[in-house]
N, C-alpha and C positions, 0 to 999 in steps of 0.2 A: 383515539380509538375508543368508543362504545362500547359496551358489552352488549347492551342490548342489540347491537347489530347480530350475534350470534343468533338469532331465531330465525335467522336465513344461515343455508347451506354454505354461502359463500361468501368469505369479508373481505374486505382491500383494503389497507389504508396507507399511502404515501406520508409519513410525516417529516420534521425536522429532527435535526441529530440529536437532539437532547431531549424529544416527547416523555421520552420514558415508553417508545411503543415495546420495546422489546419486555422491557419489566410486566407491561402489561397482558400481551402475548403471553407472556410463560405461567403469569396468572390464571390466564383463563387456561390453560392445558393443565394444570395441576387442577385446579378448579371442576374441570371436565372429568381429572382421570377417578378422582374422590368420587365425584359424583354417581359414574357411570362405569363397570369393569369393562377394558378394553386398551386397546395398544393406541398408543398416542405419540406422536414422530414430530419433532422440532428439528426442524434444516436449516443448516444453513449453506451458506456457498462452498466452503472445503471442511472435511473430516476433523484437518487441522483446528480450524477455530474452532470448530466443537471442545476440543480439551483445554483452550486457550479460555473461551468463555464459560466451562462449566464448572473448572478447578483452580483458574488463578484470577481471574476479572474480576475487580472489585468494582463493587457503584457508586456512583458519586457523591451521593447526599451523604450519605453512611456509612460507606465503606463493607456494606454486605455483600456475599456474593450473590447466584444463581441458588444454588443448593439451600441458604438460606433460607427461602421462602417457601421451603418443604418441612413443614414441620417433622424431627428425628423421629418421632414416634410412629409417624406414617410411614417412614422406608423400611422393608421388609430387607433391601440387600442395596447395596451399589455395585455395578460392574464397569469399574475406570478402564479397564482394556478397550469394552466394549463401547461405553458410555451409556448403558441402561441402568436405571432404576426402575426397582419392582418396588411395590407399594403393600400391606399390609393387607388390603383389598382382593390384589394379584391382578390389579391395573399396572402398565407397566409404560414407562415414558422414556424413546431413547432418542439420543440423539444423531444424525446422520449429518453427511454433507452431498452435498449434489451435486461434487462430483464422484461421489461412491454410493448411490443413491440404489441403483441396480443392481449391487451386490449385496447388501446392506437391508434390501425388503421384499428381497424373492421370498414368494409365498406368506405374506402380513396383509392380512386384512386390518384397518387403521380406522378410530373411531372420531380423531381429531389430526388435521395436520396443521401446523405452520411453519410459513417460507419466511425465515427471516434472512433480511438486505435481499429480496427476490429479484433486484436488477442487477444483481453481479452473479445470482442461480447459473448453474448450467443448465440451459435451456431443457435440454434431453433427460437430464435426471430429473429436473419437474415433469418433466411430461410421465414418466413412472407413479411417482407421487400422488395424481390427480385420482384416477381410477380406482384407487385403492379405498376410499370412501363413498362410494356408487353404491354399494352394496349394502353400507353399514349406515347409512340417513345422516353421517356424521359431518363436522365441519372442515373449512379448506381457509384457512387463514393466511394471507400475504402482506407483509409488511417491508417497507424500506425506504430509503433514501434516494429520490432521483436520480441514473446516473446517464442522462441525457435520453434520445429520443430510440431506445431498442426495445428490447420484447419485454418490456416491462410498463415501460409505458403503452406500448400496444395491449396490454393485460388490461390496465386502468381504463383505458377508455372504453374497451369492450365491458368492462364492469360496470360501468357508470351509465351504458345504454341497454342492460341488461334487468330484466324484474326481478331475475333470482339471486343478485349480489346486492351486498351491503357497503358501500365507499364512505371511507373517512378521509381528505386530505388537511391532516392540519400544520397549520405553520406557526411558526412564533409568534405572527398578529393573535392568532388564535392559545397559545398554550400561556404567551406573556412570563414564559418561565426564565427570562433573558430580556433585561431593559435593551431597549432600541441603540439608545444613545451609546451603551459598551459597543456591541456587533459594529456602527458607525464608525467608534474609533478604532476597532479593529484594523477596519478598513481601510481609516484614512491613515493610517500608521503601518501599514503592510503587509500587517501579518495573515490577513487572510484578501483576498483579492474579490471582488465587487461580484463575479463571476459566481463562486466557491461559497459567496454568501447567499446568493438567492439559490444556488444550489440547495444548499444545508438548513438553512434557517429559514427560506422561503419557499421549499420544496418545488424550485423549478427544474422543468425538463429538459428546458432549451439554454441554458446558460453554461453550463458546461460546454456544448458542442460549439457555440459561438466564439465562445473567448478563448478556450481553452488550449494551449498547444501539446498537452498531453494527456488529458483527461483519461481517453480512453485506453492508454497504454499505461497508466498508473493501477487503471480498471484491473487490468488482463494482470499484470505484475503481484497486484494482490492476491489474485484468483490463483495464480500459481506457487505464492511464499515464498515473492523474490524480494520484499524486505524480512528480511530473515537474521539468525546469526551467521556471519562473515568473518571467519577468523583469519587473523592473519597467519599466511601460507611460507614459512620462512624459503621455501626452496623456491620461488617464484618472485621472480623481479618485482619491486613495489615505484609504481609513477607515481608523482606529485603533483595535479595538475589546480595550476596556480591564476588565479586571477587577481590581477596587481590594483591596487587601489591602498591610495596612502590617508588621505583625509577621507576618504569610501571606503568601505566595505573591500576587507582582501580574504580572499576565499583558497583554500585549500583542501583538495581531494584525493583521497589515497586511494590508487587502485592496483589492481593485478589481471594481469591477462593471462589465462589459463588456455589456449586453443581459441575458439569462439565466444569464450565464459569470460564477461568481466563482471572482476569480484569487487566493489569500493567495499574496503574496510574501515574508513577510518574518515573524517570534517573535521575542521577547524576554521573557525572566520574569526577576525579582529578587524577593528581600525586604527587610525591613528597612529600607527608604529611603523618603525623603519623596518626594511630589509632584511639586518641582521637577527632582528625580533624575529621575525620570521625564520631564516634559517636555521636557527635554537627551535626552534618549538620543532621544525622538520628530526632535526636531531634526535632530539629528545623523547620522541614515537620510537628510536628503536626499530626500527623497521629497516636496518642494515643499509645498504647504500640505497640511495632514491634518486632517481632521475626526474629532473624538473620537465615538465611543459606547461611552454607560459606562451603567449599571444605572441604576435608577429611585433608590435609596438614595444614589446623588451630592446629591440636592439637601439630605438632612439637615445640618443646620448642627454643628458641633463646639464641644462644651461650652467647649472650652478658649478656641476663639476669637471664634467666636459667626460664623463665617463657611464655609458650604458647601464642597465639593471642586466644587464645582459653578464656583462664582463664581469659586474660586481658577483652577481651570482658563481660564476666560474669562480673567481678571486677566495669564493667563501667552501669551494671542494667540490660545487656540486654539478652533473653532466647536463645539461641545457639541450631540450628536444622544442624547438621553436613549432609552433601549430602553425599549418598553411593560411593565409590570409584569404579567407572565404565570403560572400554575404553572409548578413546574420543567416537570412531565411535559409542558405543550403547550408548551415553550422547546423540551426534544427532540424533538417530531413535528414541530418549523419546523427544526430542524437534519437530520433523515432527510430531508425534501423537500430541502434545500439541497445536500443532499453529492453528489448525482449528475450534479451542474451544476458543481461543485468542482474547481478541480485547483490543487492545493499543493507549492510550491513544496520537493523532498522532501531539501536538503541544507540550508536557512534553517532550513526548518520542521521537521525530523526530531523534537524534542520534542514539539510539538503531535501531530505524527501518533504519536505513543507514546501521546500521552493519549488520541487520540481511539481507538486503539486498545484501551486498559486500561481506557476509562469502562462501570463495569458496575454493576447493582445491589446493593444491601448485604445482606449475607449474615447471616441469624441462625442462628449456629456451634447453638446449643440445639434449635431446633424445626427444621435445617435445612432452612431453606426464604429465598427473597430476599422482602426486603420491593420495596415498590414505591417506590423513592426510591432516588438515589446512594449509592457508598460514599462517604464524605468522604474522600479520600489525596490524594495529591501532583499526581493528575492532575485535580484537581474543577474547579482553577482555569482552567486551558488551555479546558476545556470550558462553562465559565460565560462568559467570554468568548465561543467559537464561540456558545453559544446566545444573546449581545446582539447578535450578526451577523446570526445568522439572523431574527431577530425583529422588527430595527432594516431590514430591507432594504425594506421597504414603502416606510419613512418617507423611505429617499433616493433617490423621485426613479426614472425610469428608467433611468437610466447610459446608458453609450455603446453601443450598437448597433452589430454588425461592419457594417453598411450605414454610418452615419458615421464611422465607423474609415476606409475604403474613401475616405469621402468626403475629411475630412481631407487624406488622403495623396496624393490626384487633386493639391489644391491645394499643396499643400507642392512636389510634382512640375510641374505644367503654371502654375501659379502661379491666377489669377484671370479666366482666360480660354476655361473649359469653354465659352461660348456662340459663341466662334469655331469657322467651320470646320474640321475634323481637319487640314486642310495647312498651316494658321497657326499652329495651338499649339505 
């Protein structure tokens, strides 16, 4: 991103995860507010990251935050409620998010704005945003990360054929802030997926939608802060949902079903270890009794011993809820329906949501083109699990209902005597 592109009205710049556009973005809004007195609005996509990125984000080179790049001498006041700083000037820079964009700038006239990650924006609170500098000659700044072909991308192209916008799209060929050859072995090593890379590092638009089997419902999950904290809920049943893999990847995910609400609390993956290794580590979470679901291929007996993982399981205490044997493909349309009722727990679970992130289809490098079937890597497991969760959720039963949640807690509180009158209890 330019600076100089600011002597137009209007900037754009798609870059990669790591440009530094946002560092740079906030420069030019301090920059602007010193310069010139006036109200100056940094959004982003929820309220919430606003507190996340302004009071606990640390940056990577150096470990400073946001706040740091204001020099103290300049801040007249901080308002953390609010997320406004007033300036010594009586320039004032707040921060909003778009989805509380409308409540947040009734009657502001703005001298500078910028949309930071503008393709996860609420469309509608940007459209508030825009107008608000019509008036004041001031600028309109858009920055983010590709996230496939929606009104963000439609923003960029309309910018890029327009005289009164200024476009920057730079990628890692461009910033070289990240040798090639790491991002490759990322790649060829699993951790991030060929998709996810030209995403992030190559600021493509079309590689998420292509490969991706949840791109856009990871999108929407975010936008709402359904990786969140996920505490464990002691009065609510906790499932195990298990994907068996002895010399592979064995994967374990802790969940609760609340009503329509599932909560995963808690991952664990290992290799290489028996059974029983497993069963201890279930134990040892504490999470009171746990009922297993494990794939339908549990009940095959093992040549060696002539006795199931099935029975062995039982044999070890624990209740065994077998998941229907499905295609892969309809295990993933029961997982798309399930994730938007989801919220995971985003510091336990941070490798599950990598995979659920990286899970994309297999790519044939010769005719390229995806076949229709997973890539097999490092994230298959995480996600063969989710999809015995999602599959297996029929089979348990309604779960708890925030109505008897509610109810519960009445009697935990007033004890057994809701039928007396309100002055008795």
């Amino acid at each position: 991103m330019k600076t100089k592109g600011l002597k137009k009205r209007w900037s754009f710049g798609p870059a990669d995860k790591r440009s530094g556009k946002d560092i740079c973005a906030w420069n030019i809004l301090i920059r602007a507010a010193v310069r010139e007195v006036g109200s100056y609005i940094y959004c982003l996509p929820t309220f919430s990251m606003c507190r996340r990125v302004l009071l606990s984000s640390k940056l990577e080179h150096d470990g400073s935050s946001f706040m740091d790049f204001i020099p103290k001498d300049l801040i007249a006041a901080f308002n953390q409620q609010e997320m406004k700083i007033t300036l010594i000037n009586g320039s004032i820079i707040i921060m909003i998010g778009s989805d509380n964009a409308a409540q947040r700038i009734v009657g502001m006239a703005a001298k500078g704005i910028v949309i930071s990650e503008a393709a996860l924006a609420n469309p509608l609170g940007m459209s508030y945003l825009q107008p608000m500098i019509s008036s004041s000659n001031g600028f309109y700044l858009l920055i983010s990360t590709p996230r496939g072909h929606n009104r963000f991308w439609e923003l960029y192209n309309t910018a890029k054929r327009a005289s009164d916008w200024y476009t920057s799209k730079l990628t890692v060929d461009d910033t070289q802030h990240v040798p090639i050859e790491r991002i490759e072995a990322d790649i060829r090593s699993g951790i991030m997926s060929r998709e996810l890379a030209q995403q992030e590092w190559w600021t493509s638009f079309s590689s998420q939608n292509q490969g991706s089997y949840y791109g856009k419902y990871v999108d929407k999950m975010i936008l709402n802060d359904q990786f969140t904290v996920v505490p464990y809920e002691p009065s609510i049943q906790v499932y195990c949902a298990m994907d068996l893999g002895m010399n592979d990847m064995f994967t374990l995910i802790f969940a609760q079903i609340a009503g329509p609400v599932v909560r995963i609390i808690d991952y664990f993956e290992d290799h290489s270890q028996g059974l029983e290794y497993y069963a201890n580590i279930i134990k040892q979470k504490e999470y009171g009794i746990v009922k297993i679901i494990a794939p339908h291929d549990i009940k095959v007996r093992e040549l060696t011993t002539g006795i199931s993982r099935l029975e062995k399981l039982r044999s070890l205490g624990f209740e065994v809820v077998v998941a229907p044997k499905l295609l892969i493909n309809d295990g993933i349309e029961a997982v798309r329906t399930m994730l938007p009722r989801t919220f995971i727990d985003a510091k336990k679970c941070d490798k599950l949501i990598n995979a659920i992130e990286n899970y994309t289809k297999d790519y044939d490098e010769v005719n390229q083109v995806y076949r229709n079937k997973p890539c097999h890597n490092r994230h298959s497991h995480a996600n063969d699990g989710l999809r015995y969760l999602a599959t297996a959720i029929k089979k348990l039963g309604p779960g708890t209902s925030p109505e008897e949640l509610n109810e519960r807690y009445n009697r935990v509180i007033n004890g057994h005597n809701n039928n007396l009158p309100n002055i008795f209890r």
